[in-house]
N, C-alpha and C positions, 0 to 999 in steps of 0.2 A: 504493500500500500504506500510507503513513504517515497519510495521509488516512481511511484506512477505521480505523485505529489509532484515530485521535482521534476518529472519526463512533461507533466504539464503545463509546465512554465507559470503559475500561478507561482506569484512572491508569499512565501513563507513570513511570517508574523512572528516574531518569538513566543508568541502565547503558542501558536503550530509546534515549531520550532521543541519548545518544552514538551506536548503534548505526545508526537512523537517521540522522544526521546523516554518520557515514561512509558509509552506503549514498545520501545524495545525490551524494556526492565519488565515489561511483563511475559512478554517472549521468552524472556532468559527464566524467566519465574518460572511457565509455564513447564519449561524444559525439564527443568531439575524436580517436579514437583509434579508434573502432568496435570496441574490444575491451573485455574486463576483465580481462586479464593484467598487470594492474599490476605490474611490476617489487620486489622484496622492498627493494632498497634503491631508491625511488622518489625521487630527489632533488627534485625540486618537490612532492613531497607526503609525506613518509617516513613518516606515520602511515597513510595510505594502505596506503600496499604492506606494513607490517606486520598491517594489519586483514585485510588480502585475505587474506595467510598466516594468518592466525589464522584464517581462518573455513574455510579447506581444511581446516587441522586437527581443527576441531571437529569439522565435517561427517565425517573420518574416524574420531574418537571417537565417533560417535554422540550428541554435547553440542549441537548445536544444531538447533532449535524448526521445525517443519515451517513455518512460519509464516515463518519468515526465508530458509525452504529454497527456499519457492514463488517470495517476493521475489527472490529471487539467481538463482534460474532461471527467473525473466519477463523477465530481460536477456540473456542468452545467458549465463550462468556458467559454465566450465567447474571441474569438481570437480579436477581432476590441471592440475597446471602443464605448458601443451604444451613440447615440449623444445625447439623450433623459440625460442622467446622470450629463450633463455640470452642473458644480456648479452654483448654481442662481448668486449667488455674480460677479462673472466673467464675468456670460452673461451681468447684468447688467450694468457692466462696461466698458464691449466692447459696449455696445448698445451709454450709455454716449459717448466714442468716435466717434463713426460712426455719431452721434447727431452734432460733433462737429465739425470732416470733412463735413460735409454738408450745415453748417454755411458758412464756409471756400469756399466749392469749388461751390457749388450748385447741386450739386449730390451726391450719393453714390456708386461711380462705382472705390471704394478703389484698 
């Protein structure tokens, strides 16, 4: 895709420019990982998994470019973050809570 960008002769914009450049980091993501579920707080790459979040949301706005749409969906991109990928640490920690409301109220009906 970035290729056919530049074979177009349309001037790249550095918001482009940047765009691409995170859509290689997901490539490379892809590769080593066979998915695109980058994590929101991706610690070897944290602008990553903020970019990924940012482009579900667009896509939910109706804010981003059918053009970026096609790219993200010639990788396998999934629009909804599957729920299967919550970070263990996190779930763990909301469970701790829910543990701890239940102490408190005698339910779990949070």
């Amino acid at each position: 895709f970035l290729a056919e960008q530049k074979a177009s002769g349309r001037v790249m914009t550095k918001r482009d420019q940047n765009w691409w450049a995170r859509f290689g980091e997901l490539e490379d993501y892809k590769q080593e990982v066979s998915d695109c579920n980058v994590p929101r707080k991706f610690e070897a790459n944290p602008q990553l998994g903020i970019w990924v979040f940012n482009q579900r949301r667009r896509y939910q706005q109706k804010k981003l470019s059918s053009e970026r749409i096609e790219a993200l969906e010639s990788m396998g991109f999934e629009w909804t973050r599957p729920l299967g990928k919550l970070d263990d640490e996190q779930w763990w920690k909301r469970l701790g809570e829910l543990k701890e409301y239940k102490q408190m109220r005698s339910d779990c009906n949070v």
